[in-house]
C-alpha positions in Angstrom: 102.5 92.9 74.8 105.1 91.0 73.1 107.2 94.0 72.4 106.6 94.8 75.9 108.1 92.1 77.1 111.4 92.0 74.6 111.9 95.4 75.9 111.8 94.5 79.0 113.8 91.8 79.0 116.5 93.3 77.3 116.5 95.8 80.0 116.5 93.3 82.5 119.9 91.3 81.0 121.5 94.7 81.4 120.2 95.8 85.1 121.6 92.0 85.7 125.1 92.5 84.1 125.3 95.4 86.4 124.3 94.3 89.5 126.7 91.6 89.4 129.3 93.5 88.2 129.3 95.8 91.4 128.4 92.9 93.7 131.3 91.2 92.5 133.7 94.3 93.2 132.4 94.2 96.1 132.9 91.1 97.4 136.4 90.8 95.8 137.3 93.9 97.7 136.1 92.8 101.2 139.2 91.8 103.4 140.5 88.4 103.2 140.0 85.7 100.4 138.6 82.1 100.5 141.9 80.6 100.9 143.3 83.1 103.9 139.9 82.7 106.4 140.3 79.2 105.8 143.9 79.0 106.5 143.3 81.1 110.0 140.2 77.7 110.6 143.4 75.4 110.0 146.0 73.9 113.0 149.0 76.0 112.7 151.2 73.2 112.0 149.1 72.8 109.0 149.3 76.1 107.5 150.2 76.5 103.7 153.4 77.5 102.4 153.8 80.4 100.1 154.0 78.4 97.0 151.2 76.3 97.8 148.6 79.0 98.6 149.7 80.6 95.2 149.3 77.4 93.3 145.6 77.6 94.7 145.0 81.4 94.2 145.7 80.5 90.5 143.6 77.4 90.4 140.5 79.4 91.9 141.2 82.4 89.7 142.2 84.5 92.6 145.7 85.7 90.9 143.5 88.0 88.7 141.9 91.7 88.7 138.7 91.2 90.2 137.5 92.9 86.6 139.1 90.0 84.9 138.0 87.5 87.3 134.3 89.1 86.9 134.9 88.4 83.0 135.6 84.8 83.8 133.0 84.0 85.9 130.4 85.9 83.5 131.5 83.9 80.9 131.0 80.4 82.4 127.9 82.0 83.7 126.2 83.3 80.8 127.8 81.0 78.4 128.1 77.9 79.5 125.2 78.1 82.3 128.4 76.6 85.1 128.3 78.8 88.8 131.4 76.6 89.2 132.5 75.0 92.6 132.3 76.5 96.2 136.0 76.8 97.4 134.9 76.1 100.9 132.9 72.9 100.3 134.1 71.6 97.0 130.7 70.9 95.6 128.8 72.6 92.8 127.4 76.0 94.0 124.1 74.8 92.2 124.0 71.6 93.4 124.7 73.6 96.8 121.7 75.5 96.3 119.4 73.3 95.2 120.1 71.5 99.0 119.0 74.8 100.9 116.2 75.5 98.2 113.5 73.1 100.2 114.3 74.3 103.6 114.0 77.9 103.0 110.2 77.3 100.5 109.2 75.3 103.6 109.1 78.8 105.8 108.3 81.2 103.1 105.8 79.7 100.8 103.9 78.8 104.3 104.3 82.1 105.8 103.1 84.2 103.0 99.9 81.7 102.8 99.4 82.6 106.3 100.0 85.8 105.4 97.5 86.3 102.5 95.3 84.4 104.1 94.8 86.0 106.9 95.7 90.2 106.3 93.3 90.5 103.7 90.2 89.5 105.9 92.0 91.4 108.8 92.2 95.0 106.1 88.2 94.3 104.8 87.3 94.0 108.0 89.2 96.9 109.7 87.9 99.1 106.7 84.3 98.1 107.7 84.7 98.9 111.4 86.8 101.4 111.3 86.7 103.9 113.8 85.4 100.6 116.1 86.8 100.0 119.5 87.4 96.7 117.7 89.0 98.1 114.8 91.4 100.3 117.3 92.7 97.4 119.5 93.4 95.3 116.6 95.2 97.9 115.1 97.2 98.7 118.6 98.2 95.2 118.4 99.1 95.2 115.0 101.1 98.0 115.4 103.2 96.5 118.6 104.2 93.2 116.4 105.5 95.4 113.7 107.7 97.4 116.1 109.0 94.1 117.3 112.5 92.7 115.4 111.3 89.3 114.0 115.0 88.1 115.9 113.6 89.4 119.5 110.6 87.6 119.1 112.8 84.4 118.2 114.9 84.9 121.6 111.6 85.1 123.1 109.7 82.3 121.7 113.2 80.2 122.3 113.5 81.0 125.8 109.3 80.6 126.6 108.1 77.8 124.1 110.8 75.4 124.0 113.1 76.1 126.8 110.5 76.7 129.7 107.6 75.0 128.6 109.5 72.2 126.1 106.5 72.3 123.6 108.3 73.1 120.4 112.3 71.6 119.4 114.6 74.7 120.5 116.5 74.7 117.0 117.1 72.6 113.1 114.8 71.2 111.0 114.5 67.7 112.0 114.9 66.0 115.2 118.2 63.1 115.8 115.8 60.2 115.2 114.1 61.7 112.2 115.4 58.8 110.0 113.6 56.1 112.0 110.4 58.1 111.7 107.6 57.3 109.7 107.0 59.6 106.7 103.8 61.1 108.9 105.9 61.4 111.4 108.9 62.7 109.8 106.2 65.6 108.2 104.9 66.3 111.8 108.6 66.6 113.2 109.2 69.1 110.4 106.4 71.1 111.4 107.0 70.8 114.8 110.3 72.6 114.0 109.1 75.2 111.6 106.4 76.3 113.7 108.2 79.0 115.6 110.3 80.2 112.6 107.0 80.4 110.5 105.6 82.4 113.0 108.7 84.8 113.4 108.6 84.8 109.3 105.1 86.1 109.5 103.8 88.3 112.7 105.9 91.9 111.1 104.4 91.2 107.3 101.3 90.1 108.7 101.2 93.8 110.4 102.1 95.7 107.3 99.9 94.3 104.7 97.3 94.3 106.8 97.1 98.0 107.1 98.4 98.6 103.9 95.0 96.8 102.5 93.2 99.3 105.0 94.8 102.1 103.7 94.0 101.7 100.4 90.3 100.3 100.6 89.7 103.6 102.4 90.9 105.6 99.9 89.0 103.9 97.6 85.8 104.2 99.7 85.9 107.9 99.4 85.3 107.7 95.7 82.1 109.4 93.8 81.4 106.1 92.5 81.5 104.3 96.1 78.7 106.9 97.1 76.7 106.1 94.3 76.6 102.6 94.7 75.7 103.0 98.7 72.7 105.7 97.3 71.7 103.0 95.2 71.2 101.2 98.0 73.7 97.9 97.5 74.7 96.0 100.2 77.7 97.1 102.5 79.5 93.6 101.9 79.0 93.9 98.1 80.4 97.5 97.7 83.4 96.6 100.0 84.1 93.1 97.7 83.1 93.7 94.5 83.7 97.7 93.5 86.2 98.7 96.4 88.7 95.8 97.1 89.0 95.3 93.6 90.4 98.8 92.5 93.2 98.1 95.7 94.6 94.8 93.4 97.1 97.4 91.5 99.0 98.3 94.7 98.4 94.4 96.5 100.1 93.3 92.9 103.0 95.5 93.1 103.7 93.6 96.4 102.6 90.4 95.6 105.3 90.6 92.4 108.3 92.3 95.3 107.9 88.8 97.6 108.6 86.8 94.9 112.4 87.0 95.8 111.5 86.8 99.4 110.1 83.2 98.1 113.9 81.9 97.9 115.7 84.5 99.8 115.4 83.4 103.2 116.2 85.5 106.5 119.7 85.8 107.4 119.4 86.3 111.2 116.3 84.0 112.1 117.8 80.9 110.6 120.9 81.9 111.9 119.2 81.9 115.4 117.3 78.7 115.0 120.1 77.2 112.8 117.6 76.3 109.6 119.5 74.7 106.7 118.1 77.6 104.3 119.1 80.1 101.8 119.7 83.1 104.6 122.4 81.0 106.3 123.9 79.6 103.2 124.4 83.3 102.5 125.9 84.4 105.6 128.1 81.1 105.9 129.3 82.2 102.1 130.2 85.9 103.3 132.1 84.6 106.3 134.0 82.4 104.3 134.5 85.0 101.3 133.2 82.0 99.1 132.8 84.2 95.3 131.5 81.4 93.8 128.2 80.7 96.0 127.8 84.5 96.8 127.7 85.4 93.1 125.4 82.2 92.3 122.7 83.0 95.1 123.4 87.0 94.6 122.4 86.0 90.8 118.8 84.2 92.0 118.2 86.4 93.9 118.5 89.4 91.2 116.5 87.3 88.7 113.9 86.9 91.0 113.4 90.4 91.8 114.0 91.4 88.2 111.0 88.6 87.5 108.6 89.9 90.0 108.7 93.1 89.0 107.6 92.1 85.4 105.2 89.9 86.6 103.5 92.6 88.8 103.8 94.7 85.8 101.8 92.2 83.7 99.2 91.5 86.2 98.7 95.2 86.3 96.7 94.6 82.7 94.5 91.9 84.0 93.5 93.5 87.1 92.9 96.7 85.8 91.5 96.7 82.2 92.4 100.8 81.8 96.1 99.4 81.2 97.5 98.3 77.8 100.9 97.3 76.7 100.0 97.2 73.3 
């Protein structure tokens, strides 16, 4: 296992070095720097001179080959563990991102409980009835909230819940008086505001994994040793808990180790809609504003993680299924 894991993580540095070596091309090569979009933001009697907005492409490193400038920010990176400044808000792209961390784990960690928590009792039970009027109308409905974009259904629940019936705050995390609240009431008013993004966060995955569970359990079902085990005259719940759910665990692990990005990534276009401090519109604010600094640091978490939950799934693989070895 040990060796497994050197391997593994050696592999890993190097998928890293490359993904932020082409990210970084990228990024350098999009129209417009840092200093130019904000100079169209400024008032035109403000606008640099030439010599000035030279003086500040060599501060920021700008002057340089994106190569070179890659080299630089790898090395302050990998070396000295520094993402450096954001040019646009002239604070520490880790300090920045340690601010949108807790807004974006309030939606996701919640919505992939919900998620868990409810599509695996929604698959077992599907798999039992299936064939069922019941199982066929829960799957027709399932099927319709996964055909619906997650930012359609936040126009919707905008427009009905908190426009037209004024139940739920229309957009933000916290309400203007959130600082004379009490701290039960300042939780509440943050759950008031994150019901409707929770729910937008959740209804499509809630869909998938559902059936994917299904899927699976009844390919499992089909098995010699599933028939056996029914002959033998074991209970319906038993067989579907204890010898058929628990050969689907490979494929739920795979997934379970691919959302452990989706942890800290955020959703671009829902918190863009109900304008939620997270990680999603901290990366679409950085892109508008070309800001390198804070698309390479989140563009880094963001590769780690999904680097990490793809070993993790792949180590999990030997507990839930004793047949595999790393050794």
């Amino acid at each position: 296992m040990l060796s497994y894991l050197i391997r593994r993580t050696f592999v890993g540095a190097i998928t890293l070095l490359l993904i932020t070596f082409v990210v970084y091309g990228l990024v350098r090569s999009m129209p417009g720097t840092p200093l130019t979009i904000a100079e169209t933001e400024m008032d035109p009697s403000k606008s640099m001179n030439p010599e000035d907005l030279k003086r500040l492409e060599k501060i920021y490193g700008l002057d340089k080959p994106w190569m070179l400038g890659y080299v630089d920010w790898a090395r302050n990176t990998f070396v000295y563990w520094e993402l450096g400044p954001s040019i646009s808000r002239k604070v520490p792209v880790a300090d920045l991102i340690r601010d949108r961390v807790p807004a974006t784990l309030t939606l996701s960690v919640s919505s992939l409980t919900l998620i868990y928590l409810l599509s695996i009792p929604l698959g077992l039970r599907a798999t039992v009835r299936s064939g069922t009027i019941e199982e066929r109308t829960v799957s027709t409905i399932l099927y319709m909230l996964y055909s619906m974009p997650g930012f359609v259904a936040a126009l919707f629940l905008q427009i009905l819940v908190a426009v037209k019936a004024g139940w739920l705050p229309l957009m933000g995390i916290v309400s203007e008086d959130y600082e004379t609240m009490s701290p039960l009431g300042q939780a509440w008013d943050i759950t008031l505001h994150a019901l409707m993004p929770v729910l937008c966060y959740t209804y499509a995955s809630l869909a998938y994994y559902s059936r994917f569970i299904k899927a699976n359990m009844e390919e499992v079902i089909r098995q010699d040793y599933i028939r056996t085990a029914k002959a033998k005259g074991v209970s319906p719940m038993r067989i579907v808990l204890h010898h058929a759910f628990r050969n689907t665990l490979i494929p739920l692990v795979t997934m379970l180790g691919l959302t452990l990005p989706s942890l800290l990534g955020g959703a671009i276009l829902l918190e863009q809609i109900f304008q939620w401090p997270g990680m999603g519109r901290l990366f679409f604010e950085s892109l508008s504003g070309r800001d390198y600094p804070t698309i390479m640091g989140l563009t880094l978490m963001f590769s780690v993680l999904t680097l990490a939950g793809q070993l993790l799934a792949d180590v999990l693989y030997a507990f839930v299924d004793p047949r595999v070895s790393y050794s």
